[in-house]
Jmol script that loads the backbone (N, CA, C; Angstrom):
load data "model"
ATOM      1  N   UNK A   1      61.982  45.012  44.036  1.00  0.00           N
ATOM      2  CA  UNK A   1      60.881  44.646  44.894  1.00  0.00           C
ATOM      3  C   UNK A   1      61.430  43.883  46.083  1.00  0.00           C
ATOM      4  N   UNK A   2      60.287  44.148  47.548  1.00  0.00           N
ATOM      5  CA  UNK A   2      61.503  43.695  48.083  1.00  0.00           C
ATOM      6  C   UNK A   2      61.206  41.782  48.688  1.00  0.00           C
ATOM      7  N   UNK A   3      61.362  41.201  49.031  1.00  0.00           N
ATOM      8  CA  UNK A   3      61.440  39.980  49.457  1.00  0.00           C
ATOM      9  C   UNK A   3      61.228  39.682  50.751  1.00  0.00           C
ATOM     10  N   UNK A   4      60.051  39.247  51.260  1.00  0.00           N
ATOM     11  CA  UNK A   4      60.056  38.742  52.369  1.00  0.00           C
ATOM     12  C   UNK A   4      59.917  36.866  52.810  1.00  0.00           C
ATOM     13  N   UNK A   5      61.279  36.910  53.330  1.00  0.00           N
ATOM     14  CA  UNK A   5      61.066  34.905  53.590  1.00  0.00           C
ATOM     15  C   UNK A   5      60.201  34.787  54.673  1.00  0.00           C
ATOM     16  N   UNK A   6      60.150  33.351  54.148  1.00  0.00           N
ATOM     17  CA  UNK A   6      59.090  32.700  54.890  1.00  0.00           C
ATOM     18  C   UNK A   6      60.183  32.249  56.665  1.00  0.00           C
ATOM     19  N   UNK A   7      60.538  33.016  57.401  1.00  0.00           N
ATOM     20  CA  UNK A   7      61.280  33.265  58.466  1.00  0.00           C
ATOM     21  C   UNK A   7      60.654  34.094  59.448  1.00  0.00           C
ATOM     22  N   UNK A   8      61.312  33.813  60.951  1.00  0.00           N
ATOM     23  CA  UNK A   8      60.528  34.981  61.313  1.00  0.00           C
ATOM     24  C   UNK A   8      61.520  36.314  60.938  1.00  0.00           C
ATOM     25  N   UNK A   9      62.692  36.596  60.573  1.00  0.00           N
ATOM     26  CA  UNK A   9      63.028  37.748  59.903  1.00  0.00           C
ATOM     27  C   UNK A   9      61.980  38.194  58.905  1.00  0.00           C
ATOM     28  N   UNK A  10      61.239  37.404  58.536  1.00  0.00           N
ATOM     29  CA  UNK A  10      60.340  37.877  57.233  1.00  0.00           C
ATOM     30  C   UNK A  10      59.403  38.116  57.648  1.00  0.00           C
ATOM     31  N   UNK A  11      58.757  37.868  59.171  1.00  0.00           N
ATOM     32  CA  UNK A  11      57.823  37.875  59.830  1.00  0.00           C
ATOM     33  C   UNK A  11      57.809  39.994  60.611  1.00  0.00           C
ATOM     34  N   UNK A  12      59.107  39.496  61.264  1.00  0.00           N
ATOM     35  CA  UNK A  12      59.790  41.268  61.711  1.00  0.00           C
ATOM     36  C   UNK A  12      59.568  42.486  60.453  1.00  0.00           C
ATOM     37  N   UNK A  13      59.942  41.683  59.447  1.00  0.00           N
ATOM     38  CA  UNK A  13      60.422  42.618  58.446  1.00  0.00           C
ATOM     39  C   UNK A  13      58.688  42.844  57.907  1.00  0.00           C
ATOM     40  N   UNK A  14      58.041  42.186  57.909  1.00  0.00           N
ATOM     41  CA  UNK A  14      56.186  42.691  57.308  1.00  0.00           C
ATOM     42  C   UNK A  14      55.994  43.141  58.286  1.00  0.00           C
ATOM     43  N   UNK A  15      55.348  42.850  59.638  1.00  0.00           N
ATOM     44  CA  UNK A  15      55.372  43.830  60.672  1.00  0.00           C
ATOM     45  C   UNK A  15      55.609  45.015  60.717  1.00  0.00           C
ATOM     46  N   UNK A  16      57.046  45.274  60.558  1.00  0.00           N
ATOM     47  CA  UNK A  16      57.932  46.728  60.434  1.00  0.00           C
ATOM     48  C   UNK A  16      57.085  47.395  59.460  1.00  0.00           C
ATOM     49  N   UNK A  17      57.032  46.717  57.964  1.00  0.00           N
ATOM     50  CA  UNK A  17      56.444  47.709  57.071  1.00  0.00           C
ATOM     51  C   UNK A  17      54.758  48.155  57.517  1.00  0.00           C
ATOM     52  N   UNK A  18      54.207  47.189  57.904  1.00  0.00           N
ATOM     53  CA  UNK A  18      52.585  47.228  58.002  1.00  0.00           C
ATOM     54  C   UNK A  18      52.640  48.510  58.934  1.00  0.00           C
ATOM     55  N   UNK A  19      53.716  48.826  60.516  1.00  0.00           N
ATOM     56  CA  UNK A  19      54.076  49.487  61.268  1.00  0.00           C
ATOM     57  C   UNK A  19      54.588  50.832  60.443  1.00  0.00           C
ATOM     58  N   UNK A  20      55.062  50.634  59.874  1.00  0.00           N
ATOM     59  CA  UNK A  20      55.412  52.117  58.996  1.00  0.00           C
ATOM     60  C   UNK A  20      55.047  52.864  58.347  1.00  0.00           C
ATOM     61  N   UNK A  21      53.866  51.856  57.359  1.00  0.00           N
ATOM     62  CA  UNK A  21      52.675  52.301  56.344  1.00  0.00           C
ATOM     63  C   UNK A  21      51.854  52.950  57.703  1.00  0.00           C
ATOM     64  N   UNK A  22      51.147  52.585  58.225  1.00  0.00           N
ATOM     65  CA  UNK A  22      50.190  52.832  59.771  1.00  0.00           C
ATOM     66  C   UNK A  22      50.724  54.138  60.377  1.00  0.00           C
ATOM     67  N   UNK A  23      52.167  54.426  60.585  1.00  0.00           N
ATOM     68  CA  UNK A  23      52.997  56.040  61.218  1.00  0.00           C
ATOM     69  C   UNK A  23      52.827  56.533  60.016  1.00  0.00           C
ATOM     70  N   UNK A  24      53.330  56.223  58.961  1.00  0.00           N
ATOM     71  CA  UNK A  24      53.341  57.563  57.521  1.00  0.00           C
ATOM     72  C   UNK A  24      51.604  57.879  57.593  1.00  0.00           C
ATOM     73  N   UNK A  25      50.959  57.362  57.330  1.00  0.00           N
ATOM     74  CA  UNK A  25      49.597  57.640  57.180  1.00  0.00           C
ATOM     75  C   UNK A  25      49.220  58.315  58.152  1.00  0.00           C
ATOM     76  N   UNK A  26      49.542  58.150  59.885  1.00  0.00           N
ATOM     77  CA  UNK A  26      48.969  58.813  60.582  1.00  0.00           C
ATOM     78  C   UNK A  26      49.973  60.383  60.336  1.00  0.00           C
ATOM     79  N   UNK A  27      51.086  60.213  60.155  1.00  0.00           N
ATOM     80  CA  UNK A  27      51.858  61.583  60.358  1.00  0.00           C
ATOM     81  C   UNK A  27      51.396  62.117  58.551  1.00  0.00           C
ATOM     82  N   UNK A  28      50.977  61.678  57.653  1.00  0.00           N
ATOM     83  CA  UNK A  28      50.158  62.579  56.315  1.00  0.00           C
ATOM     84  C   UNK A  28      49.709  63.591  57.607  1.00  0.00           C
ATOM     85  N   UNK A  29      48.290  62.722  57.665  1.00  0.00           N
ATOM     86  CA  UNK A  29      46.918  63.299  57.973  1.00  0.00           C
ATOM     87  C   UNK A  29      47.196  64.488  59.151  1.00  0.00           C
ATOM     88  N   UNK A  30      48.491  64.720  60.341  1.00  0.00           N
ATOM     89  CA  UNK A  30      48.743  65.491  60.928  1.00  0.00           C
ATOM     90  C   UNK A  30      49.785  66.568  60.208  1.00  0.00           C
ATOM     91  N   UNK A  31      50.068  66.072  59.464  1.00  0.00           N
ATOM     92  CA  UNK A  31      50.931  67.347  58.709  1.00  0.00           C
ATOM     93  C   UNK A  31      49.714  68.125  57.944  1.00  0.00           C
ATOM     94  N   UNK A  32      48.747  67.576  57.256  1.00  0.00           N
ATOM     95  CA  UNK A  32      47.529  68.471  56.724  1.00  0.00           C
ATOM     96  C   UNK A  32      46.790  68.996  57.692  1.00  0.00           C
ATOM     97  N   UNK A  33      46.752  68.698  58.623  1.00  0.00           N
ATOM     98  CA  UNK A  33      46.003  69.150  60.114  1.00  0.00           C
ATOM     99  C   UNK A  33      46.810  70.827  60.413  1.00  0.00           C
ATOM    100  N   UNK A  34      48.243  70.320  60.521  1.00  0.00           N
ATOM    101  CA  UNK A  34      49.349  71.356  60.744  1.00  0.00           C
ATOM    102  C   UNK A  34      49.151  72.489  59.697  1.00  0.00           C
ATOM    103  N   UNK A  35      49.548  72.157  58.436  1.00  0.00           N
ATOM    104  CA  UNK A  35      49.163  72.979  57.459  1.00  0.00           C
ATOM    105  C   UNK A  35      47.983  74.098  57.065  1.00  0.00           C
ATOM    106  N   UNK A  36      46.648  73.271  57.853  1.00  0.00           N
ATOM    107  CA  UNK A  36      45.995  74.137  57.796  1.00  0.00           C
ATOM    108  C   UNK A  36      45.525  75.049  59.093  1.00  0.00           C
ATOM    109  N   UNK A  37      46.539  74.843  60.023  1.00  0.00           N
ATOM    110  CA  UNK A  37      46.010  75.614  61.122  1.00  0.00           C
ATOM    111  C   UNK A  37      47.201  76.624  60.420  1.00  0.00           C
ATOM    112  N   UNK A  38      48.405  76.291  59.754  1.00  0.00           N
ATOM    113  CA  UNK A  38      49.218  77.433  59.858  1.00  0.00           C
ATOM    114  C   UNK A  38      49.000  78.540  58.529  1.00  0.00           C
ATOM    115  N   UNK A  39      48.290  77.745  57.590  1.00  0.00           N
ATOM    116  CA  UNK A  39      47.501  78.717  56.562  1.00  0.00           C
ATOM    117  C   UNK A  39      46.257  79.432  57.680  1.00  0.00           C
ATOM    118  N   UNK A  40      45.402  79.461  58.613  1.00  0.00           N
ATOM    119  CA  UNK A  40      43.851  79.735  59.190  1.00  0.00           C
ATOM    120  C   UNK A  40      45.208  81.015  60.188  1.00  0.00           C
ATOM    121  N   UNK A  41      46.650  80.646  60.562  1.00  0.00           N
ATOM    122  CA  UNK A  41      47.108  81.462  61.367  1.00  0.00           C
ATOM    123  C   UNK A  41      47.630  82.770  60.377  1.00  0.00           C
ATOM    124  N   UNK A  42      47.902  82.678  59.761  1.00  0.00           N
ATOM    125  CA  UNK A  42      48.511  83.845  58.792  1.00  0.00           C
ATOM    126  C   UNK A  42      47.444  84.459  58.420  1.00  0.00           C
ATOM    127  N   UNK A  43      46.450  84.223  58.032  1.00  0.00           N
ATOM    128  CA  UNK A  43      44.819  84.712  58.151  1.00  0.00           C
ATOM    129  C   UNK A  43      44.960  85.580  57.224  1.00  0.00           C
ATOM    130  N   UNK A  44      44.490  86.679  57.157  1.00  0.00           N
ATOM    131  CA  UNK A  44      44.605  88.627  56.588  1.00  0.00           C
ATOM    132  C   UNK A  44      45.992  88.531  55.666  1.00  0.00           C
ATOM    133  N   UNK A  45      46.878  88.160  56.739  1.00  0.00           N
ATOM    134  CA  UNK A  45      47.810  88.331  55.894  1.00  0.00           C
ATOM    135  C   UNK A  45      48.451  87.634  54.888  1.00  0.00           C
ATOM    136  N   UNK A  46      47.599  86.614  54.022  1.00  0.00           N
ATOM    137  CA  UNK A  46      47.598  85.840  52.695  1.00  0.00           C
ATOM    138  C   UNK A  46      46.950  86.780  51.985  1.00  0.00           C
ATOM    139  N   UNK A  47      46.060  87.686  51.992  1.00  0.00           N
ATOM    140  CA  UNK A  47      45.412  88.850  51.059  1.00  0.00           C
ATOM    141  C   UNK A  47      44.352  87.672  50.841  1.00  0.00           C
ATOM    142  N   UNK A  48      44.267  88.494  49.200  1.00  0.00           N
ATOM    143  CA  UNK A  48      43.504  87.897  48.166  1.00  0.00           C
ATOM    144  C   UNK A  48      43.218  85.934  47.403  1.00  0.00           C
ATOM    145  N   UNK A  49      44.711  85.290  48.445  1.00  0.00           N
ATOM    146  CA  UNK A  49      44.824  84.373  47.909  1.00  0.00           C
ATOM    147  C   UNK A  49      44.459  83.559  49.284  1.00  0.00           C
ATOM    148  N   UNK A  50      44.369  83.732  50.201  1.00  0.00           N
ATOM    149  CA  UNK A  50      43.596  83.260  51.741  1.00  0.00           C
ATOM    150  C   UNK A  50      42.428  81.879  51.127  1.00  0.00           C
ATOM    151  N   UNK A  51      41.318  82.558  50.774  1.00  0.00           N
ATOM    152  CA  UNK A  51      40.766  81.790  50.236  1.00  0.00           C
ATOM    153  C   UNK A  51      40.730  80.365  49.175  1.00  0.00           C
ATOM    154  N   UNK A  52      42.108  80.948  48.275  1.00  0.00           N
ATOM    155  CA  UNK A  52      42.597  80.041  47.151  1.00  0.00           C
ATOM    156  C   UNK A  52      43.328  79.098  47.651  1.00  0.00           C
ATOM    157  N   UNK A  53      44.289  79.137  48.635  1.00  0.00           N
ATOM    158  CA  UNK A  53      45.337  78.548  49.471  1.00  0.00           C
ATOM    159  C   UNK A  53      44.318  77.722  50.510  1.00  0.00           C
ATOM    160  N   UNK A  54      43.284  78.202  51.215  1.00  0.00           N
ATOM    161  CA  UNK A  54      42.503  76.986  51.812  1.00  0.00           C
ATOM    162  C   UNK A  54      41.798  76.289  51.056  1.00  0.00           C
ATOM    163  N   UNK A  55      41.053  76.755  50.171  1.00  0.00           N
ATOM    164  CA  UNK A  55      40.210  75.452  48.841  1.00  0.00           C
ATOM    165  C   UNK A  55      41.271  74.226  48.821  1.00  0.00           C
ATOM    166  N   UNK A  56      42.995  74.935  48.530  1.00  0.00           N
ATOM    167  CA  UNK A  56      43.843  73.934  48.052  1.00  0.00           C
ATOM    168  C   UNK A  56      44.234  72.982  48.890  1.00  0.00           C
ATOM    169  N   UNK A  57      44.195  73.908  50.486  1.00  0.00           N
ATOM    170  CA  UNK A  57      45.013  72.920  51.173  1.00  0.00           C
ATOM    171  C   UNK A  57      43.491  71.715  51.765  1.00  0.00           C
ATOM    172  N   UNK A  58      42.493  71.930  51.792  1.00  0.00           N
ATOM    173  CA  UNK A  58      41.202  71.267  51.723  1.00  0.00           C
ATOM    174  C   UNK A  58      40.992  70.318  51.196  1.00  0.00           C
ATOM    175  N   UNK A  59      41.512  70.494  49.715  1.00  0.00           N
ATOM    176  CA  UNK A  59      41.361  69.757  48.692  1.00  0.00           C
ATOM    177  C   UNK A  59      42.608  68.135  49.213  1.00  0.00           C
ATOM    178  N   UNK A  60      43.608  68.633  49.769  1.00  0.00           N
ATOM    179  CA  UNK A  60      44.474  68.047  49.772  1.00  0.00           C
ATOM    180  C   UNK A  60      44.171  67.334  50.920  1.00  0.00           C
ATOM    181  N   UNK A  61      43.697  67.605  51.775  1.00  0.00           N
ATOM    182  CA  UNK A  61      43.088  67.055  53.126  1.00  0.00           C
ATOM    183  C   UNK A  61      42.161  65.836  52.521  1.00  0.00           C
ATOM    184  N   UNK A  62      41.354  65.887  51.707  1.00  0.00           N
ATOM    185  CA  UNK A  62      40.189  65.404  51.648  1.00  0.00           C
ATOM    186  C   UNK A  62      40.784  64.462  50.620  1.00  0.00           C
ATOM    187  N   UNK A  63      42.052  64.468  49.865  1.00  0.00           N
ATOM    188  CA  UNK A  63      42.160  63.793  49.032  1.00  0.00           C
ATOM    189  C   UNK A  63      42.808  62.235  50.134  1.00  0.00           C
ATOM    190  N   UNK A  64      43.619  62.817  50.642  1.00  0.00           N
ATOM    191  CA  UNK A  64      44.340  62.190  51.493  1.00  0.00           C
ATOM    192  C   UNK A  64      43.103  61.539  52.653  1.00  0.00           C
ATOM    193  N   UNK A  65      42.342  61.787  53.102  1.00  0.00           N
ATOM    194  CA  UNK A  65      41.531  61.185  54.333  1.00  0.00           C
ATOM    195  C   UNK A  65      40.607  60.213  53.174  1.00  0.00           C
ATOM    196  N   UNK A  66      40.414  60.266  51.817  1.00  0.00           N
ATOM    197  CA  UNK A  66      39.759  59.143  50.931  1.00  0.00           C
ATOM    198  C   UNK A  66      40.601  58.023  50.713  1.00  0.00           C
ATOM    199  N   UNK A  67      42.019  58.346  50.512  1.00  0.00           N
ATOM    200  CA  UNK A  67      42.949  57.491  50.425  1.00  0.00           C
ATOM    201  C   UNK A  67      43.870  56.734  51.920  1.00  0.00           C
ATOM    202  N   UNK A  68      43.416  57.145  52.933  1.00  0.00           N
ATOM    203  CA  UNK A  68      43.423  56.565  54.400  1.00  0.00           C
ATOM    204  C   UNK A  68      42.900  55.354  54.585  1.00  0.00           C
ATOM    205  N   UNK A  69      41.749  55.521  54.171  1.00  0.00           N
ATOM    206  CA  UNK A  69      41.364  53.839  54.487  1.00  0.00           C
ATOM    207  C   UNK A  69      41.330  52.580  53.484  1.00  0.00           C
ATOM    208  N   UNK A  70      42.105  53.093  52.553  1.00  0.00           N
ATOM    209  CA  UNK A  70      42.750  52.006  51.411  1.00  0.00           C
ATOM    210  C   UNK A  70      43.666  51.831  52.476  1.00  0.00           C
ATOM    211  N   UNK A  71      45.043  52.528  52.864  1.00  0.00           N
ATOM    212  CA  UNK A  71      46.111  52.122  53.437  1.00  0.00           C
ATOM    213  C   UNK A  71      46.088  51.464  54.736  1.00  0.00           C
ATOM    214  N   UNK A  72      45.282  51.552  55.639  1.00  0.00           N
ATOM    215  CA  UNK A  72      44.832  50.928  56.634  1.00  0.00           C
ATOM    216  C   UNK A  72      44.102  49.191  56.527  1.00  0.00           C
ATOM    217  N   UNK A  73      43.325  49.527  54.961  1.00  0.00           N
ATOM    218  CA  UNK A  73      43.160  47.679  54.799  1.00  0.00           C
ATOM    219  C   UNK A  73      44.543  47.243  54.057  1.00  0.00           C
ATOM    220  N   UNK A  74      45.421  47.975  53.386  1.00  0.00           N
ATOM    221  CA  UNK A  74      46.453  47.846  53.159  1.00  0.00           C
ATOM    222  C   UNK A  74      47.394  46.857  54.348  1.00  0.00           C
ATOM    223  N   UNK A  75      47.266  48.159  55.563  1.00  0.00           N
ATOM    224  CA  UNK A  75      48.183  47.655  56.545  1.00  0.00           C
ATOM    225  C   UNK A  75      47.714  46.622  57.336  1.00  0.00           C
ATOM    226  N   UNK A  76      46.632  46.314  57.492  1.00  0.00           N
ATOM    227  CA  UNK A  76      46.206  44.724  58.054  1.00  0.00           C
ATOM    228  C   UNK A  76      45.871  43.630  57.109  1.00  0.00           C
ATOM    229  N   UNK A  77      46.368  43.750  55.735  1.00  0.00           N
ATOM    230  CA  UNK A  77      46.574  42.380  54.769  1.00  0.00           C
ATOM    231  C   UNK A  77      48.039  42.637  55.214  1.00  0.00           C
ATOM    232  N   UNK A  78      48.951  43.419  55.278  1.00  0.00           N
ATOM    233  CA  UNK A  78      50.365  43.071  55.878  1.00  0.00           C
ATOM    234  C   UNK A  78      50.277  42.342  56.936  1.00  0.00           C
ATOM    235  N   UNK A  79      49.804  42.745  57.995  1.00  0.00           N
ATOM    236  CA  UNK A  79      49.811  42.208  58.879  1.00  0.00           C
ATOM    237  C   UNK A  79      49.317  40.564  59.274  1.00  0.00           C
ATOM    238  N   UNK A  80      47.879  40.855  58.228  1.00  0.00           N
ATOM    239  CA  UNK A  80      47.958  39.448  58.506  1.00  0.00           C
ATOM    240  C   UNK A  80      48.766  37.983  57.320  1.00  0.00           C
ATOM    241  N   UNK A  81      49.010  38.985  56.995  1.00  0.00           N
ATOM    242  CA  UNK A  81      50.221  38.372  55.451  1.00  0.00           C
ATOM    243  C   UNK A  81      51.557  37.701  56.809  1.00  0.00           C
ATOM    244  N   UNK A  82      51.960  38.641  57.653  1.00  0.00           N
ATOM    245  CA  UNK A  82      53.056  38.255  58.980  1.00  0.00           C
ATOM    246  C   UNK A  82      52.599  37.313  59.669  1.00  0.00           C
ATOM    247  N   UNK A  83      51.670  37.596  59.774  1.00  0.00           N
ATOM    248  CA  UNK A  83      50.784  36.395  60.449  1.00  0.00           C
ATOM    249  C   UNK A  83      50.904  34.544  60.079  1.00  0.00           C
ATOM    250  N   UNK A  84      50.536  34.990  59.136  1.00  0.00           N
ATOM    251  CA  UNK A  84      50.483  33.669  57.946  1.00  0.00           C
ATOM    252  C   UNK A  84      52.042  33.180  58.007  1.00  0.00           C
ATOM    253  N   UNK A  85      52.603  34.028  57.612  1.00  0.00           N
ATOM    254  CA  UNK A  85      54.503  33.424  57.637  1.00  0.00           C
ATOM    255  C   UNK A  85      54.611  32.878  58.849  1.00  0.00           C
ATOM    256  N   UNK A  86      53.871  34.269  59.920  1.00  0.00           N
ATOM    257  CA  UNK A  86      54.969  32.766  61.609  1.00  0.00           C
ATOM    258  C   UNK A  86      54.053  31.634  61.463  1.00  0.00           C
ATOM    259  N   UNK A  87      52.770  31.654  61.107  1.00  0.00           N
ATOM    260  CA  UNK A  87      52.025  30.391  61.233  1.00  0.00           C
ATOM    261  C   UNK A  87      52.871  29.223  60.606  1.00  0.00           C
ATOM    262  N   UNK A  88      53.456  29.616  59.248  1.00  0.00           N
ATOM    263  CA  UNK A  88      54.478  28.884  58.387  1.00  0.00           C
ATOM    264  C   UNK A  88      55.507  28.095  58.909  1.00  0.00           C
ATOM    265  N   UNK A  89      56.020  29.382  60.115  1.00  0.00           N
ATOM    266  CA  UNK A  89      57.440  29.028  60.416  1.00  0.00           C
ATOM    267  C   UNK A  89      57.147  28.464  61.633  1.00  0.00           C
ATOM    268  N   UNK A  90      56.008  28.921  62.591  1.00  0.00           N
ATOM    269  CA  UNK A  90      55.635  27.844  63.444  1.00  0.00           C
ATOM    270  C   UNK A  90      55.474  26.468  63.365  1.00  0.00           C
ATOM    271  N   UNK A  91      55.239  26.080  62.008  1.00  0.00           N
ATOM    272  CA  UNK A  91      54.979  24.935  62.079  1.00  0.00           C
ATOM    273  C   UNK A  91      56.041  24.041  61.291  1.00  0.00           C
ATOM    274  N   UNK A  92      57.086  25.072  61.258  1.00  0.00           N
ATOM    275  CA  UNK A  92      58.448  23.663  60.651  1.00  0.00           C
ATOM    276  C   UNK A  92      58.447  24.347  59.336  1.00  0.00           C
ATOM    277  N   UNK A  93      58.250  24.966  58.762  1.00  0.00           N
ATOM    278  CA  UNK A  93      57.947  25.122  57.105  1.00  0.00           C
ATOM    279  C   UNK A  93      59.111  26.428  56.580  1.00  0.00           C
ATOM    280  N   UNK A  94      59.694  26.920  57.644  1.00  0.00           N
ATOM    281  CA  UNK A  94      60.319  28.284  56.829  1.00  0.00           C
ATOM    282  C   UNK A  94      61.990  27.896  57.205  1.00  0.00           C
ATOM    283  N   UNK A  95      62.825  28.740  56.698  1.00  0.00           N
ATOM    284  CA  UNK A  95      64.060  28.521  56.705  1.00  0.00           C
ATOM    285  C   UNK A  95      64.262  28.691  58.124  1.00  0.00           C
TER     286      UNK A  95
END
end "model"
wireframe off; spacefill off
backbone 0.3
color backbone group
């Protein structure tokens, strides 16, 4: 697990993650975006399974856009978790 001090290195380092959780989440939701324009482009030529292959990739869309805004209050208790540390270290208290 990883360790963040009460520093502003520890301050950079929550930031960074809150910043990273926030890009992975936005680049999910555009890779399922991607996915399904490139399943809707092959069209006809999925046959019989066209239909089965969008339910799935749908499914996967929708699972993921329910689980978006967990990670987003996720990423602003990080943030304000960074917050709290420089307040810490602002005031004399961190290494």
């Amino acid at each position: 697990m990883a360790k963040f001090g009460i520093s502003n290195e520890g301050v950079q380092s929550l930031n960074q993650l809150a910043s990273d959780m926030s890009r992975l989440n936005d680049d999910i939701r555009n890779a399922g975006r991607t996915l399904k324009s490139s399943v809707s482009a092959c069209g006809d030529g999925l046959g019989i399974y066209e239909e089965e292959i969008n339910d799935l990739v749908d499914s996967v869309n929708t699972a993921q856009e329910s689980g978006r805004e967990s990670i987003e209050q996720l990423t602003a208790s990080v943030k304000k978790l960074a917050q709290d540390v420089q307040d810490l270290v602002s005031a004399g208290l961190g290494a």
